[in-house]
Backbone and ligand atoms as CSV (ligand in chain L), in Angstrom:
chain,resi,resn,atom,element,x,y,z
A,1,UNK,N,N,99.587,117.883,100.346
A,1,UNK,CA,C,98.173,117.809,100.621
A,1,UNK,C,C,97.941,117.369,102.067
A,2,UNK,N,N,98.507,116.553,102.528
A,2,UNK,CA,C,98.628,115.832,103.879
A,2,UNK,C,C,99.364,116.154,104.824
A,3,UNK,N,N,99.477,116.703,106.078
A,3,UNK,CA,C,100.734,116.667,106.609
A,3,UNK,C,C,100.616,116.335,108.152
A,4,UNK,N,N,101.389,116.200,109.023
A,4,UNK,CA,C,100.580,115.627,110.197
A,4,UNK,C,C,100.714,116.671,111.500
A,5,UNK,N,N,99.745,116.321,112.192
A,5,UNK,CA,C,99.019,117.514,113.208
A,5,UNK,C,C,100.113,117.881,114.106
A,6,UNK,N,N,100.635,116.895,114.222
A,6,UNK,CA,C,102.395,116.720,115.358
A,6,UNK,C,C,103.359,116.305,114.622
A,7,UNK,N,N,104.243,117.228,115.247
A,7,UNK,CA,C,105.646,116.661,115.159
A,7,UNK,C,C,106.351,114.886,115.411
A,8,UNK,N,N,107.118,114.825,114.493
A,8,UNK,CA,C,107.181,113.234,115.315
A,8,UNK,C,C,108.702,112.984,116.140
A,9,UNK,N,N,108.267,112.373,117.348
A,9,UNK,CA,C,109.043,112.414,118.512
A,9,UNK,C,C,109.934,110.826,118.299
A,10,UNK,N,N,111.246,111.064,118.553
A,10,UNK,CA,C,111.897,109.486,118.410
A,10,UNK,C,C,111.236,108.393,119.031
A,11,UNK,N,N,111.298,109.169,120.429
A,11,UNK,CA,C,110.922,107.550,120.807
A,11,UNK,C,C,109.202,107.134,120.491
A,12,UNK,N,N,108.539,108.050,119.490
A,12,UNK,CA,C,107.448,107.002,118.599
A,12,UNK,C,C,107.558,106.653,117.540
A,13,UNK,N,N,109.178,106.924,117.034
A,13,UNK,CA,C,109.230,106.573,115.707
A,13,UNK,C,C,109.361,104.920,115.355
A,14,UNK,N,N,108.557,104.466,114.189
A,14,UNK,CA,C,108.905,103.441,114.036
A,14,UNK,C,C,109.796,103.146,112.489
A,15,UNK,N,N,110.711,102.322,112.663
A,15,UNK,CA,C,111.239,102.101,111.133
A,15,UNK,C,C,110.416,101.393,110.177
A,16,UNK,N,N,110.614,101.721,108.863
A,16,UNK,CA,C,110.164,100.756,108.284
A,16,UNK,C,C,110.897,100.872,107.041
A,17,UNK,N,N,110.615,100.391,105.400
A,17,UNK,CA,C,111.024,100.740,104.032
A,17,UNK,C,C,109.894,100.211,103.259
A,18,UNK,N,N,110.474,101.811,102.523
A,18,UNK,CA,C,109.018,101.597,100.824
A,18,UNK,C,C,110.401,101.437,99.683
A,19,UNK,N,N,109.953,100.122,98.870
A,19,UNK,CA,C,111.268,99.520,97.919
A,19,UNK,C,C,112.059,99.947,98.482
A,20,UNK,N,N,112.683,99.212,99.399
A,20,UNK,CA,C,114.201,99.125,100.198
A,20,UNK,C,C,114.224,100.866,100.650
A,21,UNK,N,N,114.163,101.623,100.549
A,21,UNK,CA,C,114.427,103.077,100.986
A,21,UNK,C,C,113.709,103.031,102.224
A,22,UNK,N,N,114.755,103.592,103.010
A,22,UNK,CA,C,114.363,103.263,105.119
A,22,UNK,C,C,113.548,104.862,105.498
A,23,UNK,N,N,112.416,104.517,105.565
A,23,UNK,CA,C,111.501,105.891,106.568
A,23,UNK,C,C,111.295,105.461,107.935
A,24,UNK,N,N,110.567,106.471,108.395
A,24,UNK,CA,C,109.994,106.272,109.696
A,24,UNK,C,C,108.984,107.396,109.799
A,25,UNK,N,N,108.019,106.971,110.765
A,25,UNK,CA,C,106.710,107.453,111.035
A,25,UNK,C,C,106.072,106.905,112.355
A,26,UNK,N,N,105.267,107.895,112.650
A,26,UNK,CA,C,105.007,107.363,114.484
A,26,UNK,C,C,104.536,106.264,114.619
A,27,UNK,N,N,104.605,105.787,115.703
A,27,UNK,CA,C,103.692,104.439,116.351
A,27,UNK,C,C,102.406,105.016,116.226
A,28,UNK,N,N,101.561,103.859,115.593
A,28,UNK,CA,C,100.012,104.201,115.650
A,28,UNK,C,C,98.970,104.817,114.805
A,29,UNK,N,N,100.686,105.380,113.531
A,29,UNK,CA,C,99.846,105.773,112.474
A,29,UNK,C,C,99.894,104.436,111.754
A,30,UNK,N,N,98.821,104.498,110.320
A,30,UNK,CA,C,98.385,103.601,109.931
A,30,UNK,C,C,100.234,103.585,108.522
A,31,UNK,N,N,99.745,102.482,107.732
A,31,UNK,CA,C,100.821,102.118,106.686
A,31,UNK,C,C,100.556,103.373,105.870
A,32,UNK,N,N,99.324,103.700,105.505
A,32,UNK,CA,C,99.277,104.737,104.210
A,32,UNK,C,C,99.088,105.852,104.775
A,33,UNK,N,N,99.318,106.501,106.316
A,33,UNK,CA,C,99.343,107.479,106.702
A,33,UNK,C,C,100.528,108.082,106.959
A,34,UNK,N,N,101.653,106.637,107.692
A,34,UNK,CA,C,102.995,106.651,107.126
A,34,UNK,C,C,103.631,107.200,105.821
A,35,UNK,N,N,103.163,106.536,104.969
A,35,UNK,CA,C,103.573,107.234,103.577
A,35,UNK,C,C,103.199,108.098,103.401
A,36,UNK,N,N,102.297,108.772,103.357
A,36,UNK,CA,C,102.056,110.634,102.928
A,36,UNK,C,C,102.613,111.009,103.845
A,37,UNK,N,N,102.896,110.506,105.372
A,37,UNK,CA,C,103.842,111.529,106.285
A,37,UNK,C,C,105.530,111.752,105.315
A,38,UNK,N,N,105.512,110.713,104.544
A,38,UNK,CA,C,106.701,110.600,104.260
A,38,UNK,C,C,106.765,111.359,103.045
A,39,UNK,N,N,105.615,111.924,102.425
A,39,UNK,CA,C,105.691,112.753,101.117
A,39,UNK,C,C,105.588,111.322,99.729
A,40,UNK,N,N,104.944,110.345,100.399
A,40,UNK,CA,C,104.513,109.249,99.021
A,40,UNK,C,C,103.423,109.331,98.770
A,41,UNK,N,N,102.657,110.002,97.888
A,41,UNK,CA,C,101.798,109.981,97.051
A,41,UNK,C,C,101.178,108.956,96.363
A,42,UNK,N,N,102.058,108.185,95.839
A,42,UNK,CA,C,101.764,106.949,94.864
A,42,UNK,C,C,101.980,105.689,95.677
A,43,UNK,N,N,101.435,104.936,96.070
A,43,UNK,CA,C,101.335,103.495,96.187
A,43,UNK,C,C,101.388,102.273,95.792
A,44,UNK,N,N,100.505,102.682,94.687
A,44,UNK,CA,C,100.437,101.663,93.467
A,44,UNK,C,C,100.007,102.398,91.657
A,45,UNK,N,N,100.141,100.912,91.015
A,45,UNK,CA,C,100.055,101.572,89.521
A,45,UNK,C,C,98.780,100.634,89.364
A,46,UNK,N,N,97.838,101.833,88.571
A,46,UNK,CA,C,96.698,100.645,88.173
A,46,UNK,C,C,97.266,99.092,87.183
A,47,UNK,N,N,96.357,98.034,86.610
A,47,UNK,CA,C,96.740,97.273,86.422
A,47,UNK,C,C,96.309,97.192,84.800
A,48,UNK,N,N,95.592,98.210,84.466
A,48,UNK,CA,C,95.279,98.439,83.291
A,48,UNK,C,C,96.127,99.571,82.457
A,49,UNK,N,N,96.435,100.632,82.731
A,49,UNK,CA,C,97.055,101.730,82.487
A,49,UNK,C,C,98.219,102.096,83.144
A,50,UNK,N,N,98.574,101.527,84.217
A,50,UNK,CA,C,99.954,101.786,84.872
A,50,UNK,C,C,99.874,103.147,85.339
A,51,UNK,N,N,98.827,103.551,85.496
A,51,UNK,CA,C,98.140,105.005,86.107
A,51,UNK,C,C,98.985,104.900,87.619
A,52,UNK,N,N,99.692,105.980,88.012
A,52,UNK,CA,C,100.049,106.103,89.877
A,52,UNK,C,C,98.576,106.140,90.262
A,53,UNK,N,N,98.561,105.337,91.639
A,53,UNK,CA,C,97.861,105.826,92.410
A,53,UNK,C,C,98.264,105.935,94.173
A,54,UNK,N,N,97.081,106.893,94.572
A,54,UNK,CA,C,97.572,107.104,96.321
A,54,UNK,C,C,96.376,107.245,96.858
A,55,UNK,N,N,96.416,106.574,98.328
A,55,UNK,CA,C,95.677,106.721,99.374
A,55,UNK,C,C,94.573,107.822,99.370
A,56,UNK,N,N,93.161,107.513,99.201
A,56,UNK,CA,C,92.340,109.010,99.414
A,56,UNK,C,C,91.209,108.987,100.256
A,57,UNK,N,N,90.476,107.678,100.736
A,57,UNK,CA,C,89.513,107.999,101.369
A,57,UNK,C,C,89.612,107.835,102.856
A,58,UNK,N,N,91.044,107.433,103.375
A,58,UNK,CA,C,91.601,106.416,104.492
A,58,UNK,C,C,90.798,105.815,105.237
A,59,UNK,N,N,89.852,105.330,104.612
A,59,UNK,CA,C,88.865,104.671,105.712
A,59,UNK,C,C,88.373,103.026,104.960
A,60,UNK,N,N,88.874,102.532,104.024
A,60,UNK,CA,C,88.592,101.497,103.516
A,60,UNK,C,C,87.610,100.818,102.398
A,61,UNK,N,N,87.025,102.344,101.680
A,61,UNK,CA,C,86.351,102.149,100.750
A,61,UNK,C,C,86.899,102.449,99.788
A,62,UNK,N,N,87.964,103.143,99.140
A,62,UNK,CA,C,88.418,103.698,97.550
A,62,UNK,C,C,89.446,102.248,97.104
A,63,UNK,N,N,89.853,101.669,98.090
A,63,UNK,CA,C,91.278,100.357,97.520
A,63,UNK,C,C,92.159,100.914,96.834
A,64,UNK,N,N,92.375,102.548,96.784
A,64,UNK,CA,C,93.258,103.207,96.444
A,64,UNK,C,C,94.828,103.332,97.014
A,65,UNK,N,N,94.972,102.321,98.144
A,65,UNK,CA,C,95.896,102.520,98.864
A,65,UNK,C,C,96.312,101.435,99.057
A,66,UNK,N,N,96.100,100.377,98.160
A,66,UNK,CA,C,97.033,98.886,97.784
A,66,UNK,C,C,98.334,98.880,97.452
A,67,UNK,N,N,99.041,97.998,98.411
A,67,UNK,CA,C,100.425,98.213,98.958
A,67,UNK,C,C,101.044,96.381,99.102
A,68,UNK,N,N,102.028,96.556,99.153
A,68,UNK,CA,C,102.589,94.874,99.197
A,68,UNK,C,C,103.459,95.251,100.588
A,69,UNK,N,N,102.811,94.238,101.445
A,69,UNK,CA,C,103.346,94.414,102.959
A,69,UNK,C,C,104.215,93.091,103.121
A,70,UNK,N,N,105.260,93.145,103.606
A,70,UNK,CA,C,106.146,91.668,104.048
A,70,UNK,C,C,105.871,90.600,102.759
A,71,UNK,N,N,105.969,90.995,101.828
A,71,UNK,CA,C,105.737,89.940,100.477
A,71,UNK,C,C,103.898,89.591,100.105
A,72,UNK,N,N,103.329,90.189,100.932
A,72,UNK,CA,C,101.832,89.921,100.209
A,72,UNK,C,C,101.101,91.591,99.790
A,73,UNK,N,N,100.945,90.727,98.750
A,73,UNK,CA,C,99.855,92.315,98.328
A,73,UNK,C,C,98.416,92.467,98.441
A,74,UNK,N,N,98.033,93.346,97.922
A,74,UNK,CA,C,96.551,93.673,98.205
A,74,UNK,C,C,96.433,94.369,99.592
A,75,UNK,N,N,96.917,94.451,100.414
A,75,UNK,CA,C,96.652,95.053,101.468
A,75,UNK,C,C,96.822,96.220,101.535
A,76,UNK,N,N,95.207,96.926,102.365
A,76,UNK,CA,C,95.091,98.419,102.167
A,76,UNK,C,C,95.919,98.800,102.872
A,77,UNK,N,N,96.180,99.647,103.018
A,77,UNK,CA,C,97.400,100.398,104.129
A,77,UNK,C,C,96.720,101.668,104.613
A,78,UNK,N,N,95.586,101.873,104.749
A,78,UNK,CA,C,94.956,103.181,105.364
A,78,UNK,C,C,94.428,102.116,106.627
A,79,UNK,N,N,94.008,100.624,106.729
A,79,UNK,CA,C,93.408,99.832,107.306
A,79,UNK,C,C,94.837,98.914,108.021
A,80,UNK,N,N,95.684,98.975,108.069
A,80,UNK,CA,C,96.992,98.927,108.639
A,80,UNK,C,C,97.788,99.216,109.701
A,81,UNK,N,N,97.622,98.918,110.831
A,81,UNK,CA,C,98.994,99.408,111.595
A,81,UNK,C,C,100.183,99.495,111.273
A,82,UNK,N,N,101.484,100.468,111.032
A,82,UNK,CA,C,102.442,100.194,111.153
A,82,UNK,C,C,102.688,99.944,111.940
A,83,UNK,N,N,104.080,99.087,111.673
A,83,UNK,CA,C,104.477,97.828,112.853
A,83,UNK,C,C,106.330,98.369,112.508
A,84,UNK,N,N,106.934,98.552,113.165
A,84,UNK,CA,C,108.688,98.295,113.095
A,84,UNK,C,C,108.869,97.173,112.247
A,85,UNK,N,N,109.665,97.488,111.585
A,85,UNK,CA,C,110.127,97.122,110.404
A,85,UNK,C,C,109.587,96.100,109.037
A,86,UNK,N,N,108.538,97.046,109.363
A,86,UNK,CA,C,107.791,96.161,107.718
A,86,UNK,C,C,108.434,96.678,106.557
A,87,UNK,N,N,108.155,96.111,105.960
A,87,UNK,CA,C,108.864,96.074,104.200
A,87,UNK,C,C,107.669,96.365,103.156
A,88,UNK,N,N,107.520,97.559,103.211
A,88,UNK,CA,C,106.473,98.045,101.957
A,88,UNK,C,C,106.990,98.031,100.329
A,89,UNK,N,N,106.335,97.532,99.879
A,89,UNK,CA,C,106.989,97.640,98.572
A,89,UNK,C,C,105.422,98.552,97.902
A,90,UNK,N,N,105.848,99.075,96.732
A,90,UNK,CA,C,104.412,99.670,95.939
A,90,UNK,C,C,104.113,98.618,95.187
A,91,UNK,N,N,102.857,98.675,95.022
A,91,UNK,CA,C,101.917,97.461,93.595
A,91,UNK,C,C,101.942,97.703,92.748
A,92,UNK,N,N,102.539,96.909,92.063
A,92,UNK,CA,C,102.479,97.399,90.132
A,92,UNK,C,C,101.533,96.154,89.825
A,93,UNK,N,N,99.945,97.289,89.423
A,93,UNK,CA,C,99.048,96.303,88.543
A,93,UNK,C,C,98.043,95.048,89.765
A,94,UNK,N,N,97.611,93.964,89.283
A,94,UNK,CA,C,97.207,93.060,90.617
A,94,UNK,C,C,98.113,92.347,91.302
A,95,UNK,N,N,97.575,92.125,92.389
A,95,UNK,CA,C,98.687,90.939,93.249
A,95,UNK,C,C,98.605,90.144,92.281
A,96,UNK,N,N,100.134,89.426,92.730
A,96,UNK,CA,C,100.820,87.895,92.049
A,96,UNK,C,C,99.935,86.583,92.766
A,97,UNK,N,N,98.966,85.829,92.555
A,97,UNK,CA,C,98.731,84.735,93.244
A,97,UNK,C,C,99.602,83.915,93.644
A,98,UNK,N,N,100.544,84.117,92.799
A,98,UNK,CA,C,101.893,82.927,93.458
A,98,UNK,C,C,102.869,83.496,94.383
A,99,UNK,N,N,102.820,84.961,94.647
A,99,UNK,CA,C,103.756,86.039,95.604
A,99,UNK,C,C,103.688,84.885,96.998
A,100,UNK,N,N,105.402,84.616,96.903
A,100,UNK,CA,C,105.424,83.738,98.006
A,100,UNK,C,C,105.644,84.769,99.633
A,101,UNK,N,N,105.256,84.573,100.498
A,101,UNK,CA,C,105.250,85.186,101.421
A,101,UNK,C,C,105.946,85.169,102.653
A,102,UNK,N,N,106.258,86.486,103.199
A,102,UNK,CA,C,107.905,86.767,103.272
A,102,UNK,C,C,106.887,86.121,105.138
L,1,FES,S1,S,92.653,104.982,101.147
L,1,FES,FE1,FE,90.720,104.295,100.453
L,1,FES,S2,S,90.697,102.184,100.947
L,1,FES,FE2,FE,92.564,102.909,101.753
């Protein structure tokens, strides 16, 4: 559904990982623009039904694109910079209030 307008060039690539598995995606795209560059669809699981969900309105109104960044969750990832070497994990359900932070 998504794919991106350019090619991506090394030296804008930045590293990162979704559950330990190592991608990369340019400098400057956002966290959840990263992931559909990467062919991830799903982000998170609702917290009622364990329904997949993925990124759709990228602008900060659907919360469809709740992601656990460096040990905290809730954070949208369409509203995100990627940064070199963050640690995305997907959300299963609501954040942990006690998710100690990386
Ligand atoms: S994709 Fe809708 S809030 Fe992030």
């Amino acid at each position: 559904m998504f794919r991106p307008m350019h090619e991506l060039k090394a030296a804008d690539a930045l590293g990162f990982t979704l559950d330990g598995r190592a991608m990369t995606a340019r400098a400057g795209d956002t966290v959840a623009a990263a992931l559909l560059a990467n062919g991830v669809e799903a982000c998170r699981q609702t917290p009622v039904s364990g329904a997949p969900r993925g990124p759709y309105c990228m602008m900060g109104i659907c919360f469809e694109c709740l992601v656990v960044i460096d040990g905290v969750g809730n954070r949208q990832g369409c509203l995100i910079p990627l940064q070199q070497g963050m640690r995305i994990e997907t959300q299963a359900g609501r954040r942990q209030p006690d998710a100690v932070r990386a």
